[in-house]
C-alpha positions, 0 to 999 in steps of 0.5 A, spaced: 500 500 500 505 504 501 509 503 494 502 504 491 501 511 494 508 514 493 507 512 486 501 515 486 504 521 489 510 521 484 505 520 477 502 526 480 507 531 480 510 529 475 503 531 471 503 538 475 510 539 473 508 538 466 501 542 466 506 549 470 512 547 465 507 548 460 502 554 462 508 559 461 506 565 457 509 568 451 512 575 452 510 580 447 514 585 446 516 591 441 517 588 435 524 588 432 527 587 438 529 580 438 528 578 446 521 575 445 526 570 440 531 568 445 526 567 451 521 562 446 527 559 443 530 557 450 523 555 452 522 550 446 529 547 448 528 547 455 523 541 454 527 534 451 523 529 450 526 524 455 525 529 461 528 524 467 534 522 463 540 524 468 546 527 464 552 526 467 556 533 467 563 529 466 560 527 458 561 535 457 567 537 460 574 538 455 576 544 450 570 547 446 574 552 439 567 554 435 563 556 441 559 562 439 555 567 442 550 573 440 547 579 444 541 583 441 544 589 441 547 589 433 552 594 435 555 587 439 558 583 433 556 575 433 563 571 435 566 565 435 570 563 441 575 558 445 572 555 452 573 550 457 569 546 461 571 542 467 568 538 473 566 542 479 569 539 486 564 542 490 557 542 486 553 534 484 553 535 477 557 542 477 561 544 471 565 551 470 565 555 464 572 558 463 571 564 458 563 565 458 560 569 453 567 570 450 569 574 456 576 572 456 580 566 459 579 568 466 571 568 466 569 563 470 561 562 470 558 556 475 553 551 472 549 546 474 546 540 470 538 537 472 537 532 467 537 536 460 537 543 464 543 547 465 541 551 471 546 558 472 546 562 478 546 569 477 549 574 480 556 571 478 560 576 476 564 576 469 569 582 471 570 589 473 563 591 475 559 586 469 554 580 472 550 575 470 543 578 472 539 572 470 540 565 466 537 559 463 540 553 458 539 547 455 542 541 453 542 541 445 546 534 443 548 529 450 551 525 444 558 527 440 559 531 439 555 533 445 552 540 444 548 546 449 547 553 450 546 557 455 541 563 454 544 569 458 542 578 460 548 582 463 548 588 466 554 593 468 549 596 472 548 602 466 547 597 461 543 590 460 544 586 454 541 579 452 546 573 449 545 566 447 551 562 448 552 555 444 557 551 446 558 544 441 565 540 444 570 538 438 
């Protein structure tokens, strides 16, 4: 009887967790302005069909040479960029970004993997007075070449831009 009631409890947040994760509404913003379309496209990944499939962070670690990054503002040109991913000592599941968003080698961001979602903690400072305001990814490709993209809104305190990161691991 036990076992009967903590399945049912189980299947009945699970099915909770589906109804929310799928209630999320659009934004709608001005047109041209591009964020709405980061936000929906982050949405669209953030929902894998095997949703209780653990990741293990280990099969992400290692070089990634065509990393890209892209912001809304056209005045931030679109690059590609080198990062390296190692494990975290201190976090279950934890990697560490060596030069996020391609602001240099000595940029170090913390993440985390829960399932196919790549929980990024905000307020992590990038240098000099920029940080991390708010984060969301996804993992893309958990087979080779493994694949993710953490979409990213930073702030110097003045400014706020929103980025996409993509990292595909060579």
């Amino acid at each position: 009887m036990k076992n009967q009631i903590t399945s049912a409890t189980i299947l009945i947040l699970l099915f909770a967790g589906l109804i929310l994760n799928s209630c999320k509404k659009e934004e709608t913003l001005a047109p041209g302005t591009g964020t709405s379309d980061i936000l929906s496209e982050n949405m669209a990944l953030s929902r894998p069909t095997e949703i209780n499939k653990n990741l293990p962070a280990s099969i992400f670690a290692g070089a990634y040479t065509n990393a890209t990054d892209t912001c809304l503002n056209p005045n931030i040109p679109p690059c590609t960029f080198n990062a390296t991913i190692t494990l975290s000592t201190t976090v279950s599941n934890g990697i560490i970004i060596q030069n996020f968003g391609a602001f240099g080698n000595s940029v170090m961001i913390n993440a985390s993997f829960y399932g196919y979602s790549i929980i990024v903690p905000v307020s992590q400072t990038l240098y000099g007075g920029l940080s991390v305001t708010a984060a969301t990814g996804s993992v893309i490709s958990a087979t080779a070449p493994v694949k993710f993209r953490i979409n990213y809104t930073w702030t110097d305190g003045i400014i706020t831009e929103t980025c996409k990161s993509t990292y595909t691991h060579n």
